[in-house]
C-alpha positions as CSV (number, residue, x, y, z in Angstrom):
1,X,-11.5,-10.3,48.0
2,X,-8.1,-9.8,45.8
3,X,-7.4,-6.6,45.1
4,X,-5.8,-5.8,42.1
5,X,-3.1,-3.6,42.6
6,X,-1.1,-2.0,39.4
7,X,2.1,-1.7,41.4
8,X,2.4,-4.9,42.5
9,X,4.5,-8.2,40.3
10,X,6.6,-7.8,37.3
11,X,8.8,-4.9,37.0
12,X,7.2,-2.2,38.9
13,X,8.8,0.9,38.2
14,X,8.1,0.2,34.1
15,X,4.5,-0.7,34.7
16,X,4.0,2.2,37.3
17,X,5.4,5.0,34.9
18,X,3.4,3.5,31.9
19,X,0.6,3.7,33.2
20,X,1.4,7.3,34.1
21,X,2.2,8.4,30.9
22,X,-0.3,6.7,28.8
23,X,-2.8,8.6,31.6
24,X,-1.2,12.0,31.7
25,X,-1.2,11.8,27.0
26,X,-5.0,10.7,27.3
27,X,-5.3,13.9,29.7
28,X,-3.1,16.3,27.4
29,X,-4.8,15.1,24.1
30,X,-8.6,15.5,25.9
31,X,-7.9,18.7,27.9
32,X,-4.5,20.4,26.1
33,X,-1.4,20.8,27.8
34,X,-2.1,24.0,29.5
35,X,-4.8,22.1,31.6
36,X,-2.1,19.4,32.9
37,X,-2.1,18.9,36.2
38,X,-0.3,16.5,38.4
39,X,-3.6,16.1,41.0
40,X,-5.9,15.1,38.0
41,X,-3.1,13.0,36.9
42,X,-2.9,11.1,40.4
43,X,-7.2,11.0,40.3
44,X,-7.1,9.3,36.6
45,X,-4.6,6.7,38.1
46,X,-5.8,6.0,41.5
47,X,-2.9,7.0,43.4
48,X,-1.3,9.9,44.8
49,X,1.0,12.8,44.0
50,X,3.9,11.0,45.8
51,X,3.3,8.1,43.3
52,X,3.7,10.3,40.3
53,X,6.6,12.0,41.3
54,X,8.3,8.8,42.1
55,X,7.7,6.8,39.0
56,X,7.3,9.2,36.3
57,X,8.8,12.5,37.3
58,X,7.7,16.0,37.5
59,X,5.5,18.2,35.4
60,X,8.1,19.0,33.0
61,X,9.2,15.5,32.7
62,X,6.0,13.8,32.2
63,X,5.3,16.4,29.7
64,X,8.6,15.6,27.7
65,X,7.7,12.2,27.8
66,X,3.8,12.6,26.4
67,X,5.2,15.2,23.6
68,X,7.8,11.9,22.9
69,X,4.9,9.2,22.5
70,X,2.7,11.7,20.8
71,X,5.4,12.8,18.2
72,X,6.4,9.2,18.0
73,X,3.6,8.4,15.5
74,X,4.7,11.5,13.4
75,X,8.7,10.6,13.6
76,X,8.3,7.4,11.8
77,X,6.8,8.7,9.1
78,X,9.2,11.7,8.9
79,X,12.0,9.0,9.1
80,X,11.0,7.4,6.4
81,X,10.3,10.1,4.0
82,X,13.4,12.0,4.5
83,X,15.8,9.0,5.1
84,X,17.7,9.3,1.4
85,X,17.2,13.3,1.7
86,X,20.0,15.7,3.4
87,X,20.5,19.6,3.6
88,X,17.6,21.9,2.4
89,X,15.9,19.4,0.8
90,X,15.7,16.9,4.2
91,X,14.5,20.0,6.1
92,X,11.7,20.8,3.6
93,X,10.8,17.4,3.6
94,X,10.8,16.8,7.2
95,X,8.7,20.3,7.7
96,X,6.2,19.0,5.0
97,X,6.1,15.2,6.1
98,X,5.3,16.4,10.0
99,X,2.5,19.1,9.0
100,X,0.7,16.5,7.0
101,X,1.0,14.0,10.2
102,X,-0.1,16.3,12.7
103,X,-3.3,17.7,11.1
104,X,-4.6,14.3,10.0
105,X,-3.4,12.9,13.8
106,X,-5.5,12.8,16.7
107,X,-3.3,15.2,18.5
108,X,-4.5,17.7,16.2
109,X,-7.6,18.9,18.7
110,X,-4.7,19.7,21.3
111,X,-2.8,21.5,18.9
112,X,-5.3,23.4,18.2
113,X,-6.5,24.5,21.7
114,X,-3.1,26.0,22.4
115,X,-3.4,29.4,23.5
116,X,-0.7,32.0,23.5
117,X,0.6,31.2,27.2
118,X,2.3,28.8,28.9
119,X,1.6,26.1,26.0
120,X,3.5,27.6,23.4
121,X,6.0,28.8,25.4
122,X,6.6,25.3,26.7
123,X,6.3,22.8,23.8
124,X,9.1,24.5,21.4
125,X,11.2,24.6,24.0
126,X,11.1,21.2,25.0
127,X,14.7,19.2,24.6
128,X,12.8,16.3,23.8
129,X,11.1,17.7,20.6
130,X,14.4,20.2,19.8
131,X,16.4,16.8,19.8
132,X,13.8,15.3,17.1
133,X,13.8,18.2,14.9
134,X,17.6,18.4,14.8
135,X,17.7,14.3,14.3
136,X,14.7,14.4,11.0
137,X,15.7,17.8,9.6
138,X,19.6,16.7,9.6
139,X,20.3,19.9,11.6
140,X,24.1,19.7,12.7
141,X,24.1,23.3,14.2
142,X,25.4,22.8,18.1
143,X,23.0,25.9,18.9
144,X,19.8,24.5,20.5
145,X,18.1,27.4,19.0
146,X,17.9,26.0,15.2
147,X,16.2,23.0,16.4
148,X,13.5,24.9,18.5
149,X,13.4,27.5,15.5
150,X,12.6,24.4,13.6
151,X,9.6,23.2,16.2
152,X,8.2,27.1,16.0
153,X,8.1,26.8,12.5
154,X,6.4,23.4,12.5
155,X,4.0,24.3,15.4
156,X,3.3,28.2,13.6
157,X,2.2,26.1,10.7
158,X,0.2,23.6,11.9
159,X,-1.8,25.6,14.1
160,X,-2.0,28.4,11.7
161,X,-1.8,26.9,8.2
162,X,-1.3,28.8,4.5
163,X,-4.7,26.9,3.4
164,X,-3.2,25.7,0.0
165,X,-0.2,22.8,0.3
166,X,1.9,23.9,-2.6
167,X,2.0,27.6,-1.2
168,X,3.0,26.3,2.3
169,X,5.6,24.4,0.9
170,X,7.2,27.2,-1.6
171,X,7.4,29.6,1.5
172,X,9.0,27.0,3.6
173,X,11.4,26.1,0.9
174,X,12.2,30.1,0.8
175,X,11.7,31.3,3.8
176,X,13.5,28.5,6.0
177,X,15.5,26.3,4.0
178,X,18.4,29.3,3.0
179,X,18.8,28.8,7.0
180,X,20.1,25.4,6.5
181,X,22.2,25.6,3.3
């Protein structure tokens, strides 16, 4: 009997870390990211630890590149809407654009199971997601801090929102845009 073995033909180390990741985002969007974990990754994929580590990294990276496939689907948009847009007015929109994304998005139940540890202490500080907000809010500051500012705004919103749209976006556009002008 054939066994059919996911490492085996084609380009191996592209198949193996897909695989990985598309496991380890179903994990993070079902369980949160402060439930991660590498073992439960290997279990999900039929292989072992020394299989993660060598096609898809360690916890830290894998995370990085789940926050990049989830936010993916939220950066296009984003893209889009502030793409003629620069200064104040780009960040506003870009802040807007990615609130509306992530509550209608399925990675909404995972945003919302965040708790006050590791999670948040992890996600704004993640170069991955700092690189995107500095890319859609046109942020040209070299200080890594305005982009994760930028992601703790986003994330304080989303998880904690004002209730009414227009209100959300007037205290955006006077609370955090004068940052950025």
């Amino acid at each position: 009997m054939a066994r059919d073995d996911w490492l085996l033909g084609g380009e191996r180390r592209t198949a193996a870390a897909e695989r990985i990741y598309a496991a380890a985002t179903d994990l993070v969007v079902r369980d949160g990211l402060d439930a991660f974990d590498i073992d439960a990754l290997a279990a999900r994929v039929h292989c072992s630890r020394a299989t993660i580590y060598r096609y898809a990294g360690g916890k830290a990276q894998i995370r990085d590149a789940v926050l990049l496939r989830l936010a993916a689907r939220v950066v296009d948009s984003v893209r889009t809407a502030v793409n003629d847009l620069t200064g104040t007015e780009r960040v506003v929109k870009a802040i807007t654009v990615a609130l509306e994304h992530i509550r209608s998005d399925p990675i909404r139940p995972m945003m919302m199971s965040l708790t006050a540890g590791r999670d948040l202490t992890q996600l704004p500080s993640s170069p991955v997601l700092g690189r995107l907000a500095a890319d859609l809010t046109g942020i040209t500051d070299d200080d890594p801090h305005a982009a994760q500012w930028i992601v703790r705004v986003v994330m304080s919103l989303a998880i904690w929102p004002v209730g009414d749209d227009d209100a959300e976006r007037r205290m955006v556009e006077r609370f955090v845009a004068p940052a950025f002008s």
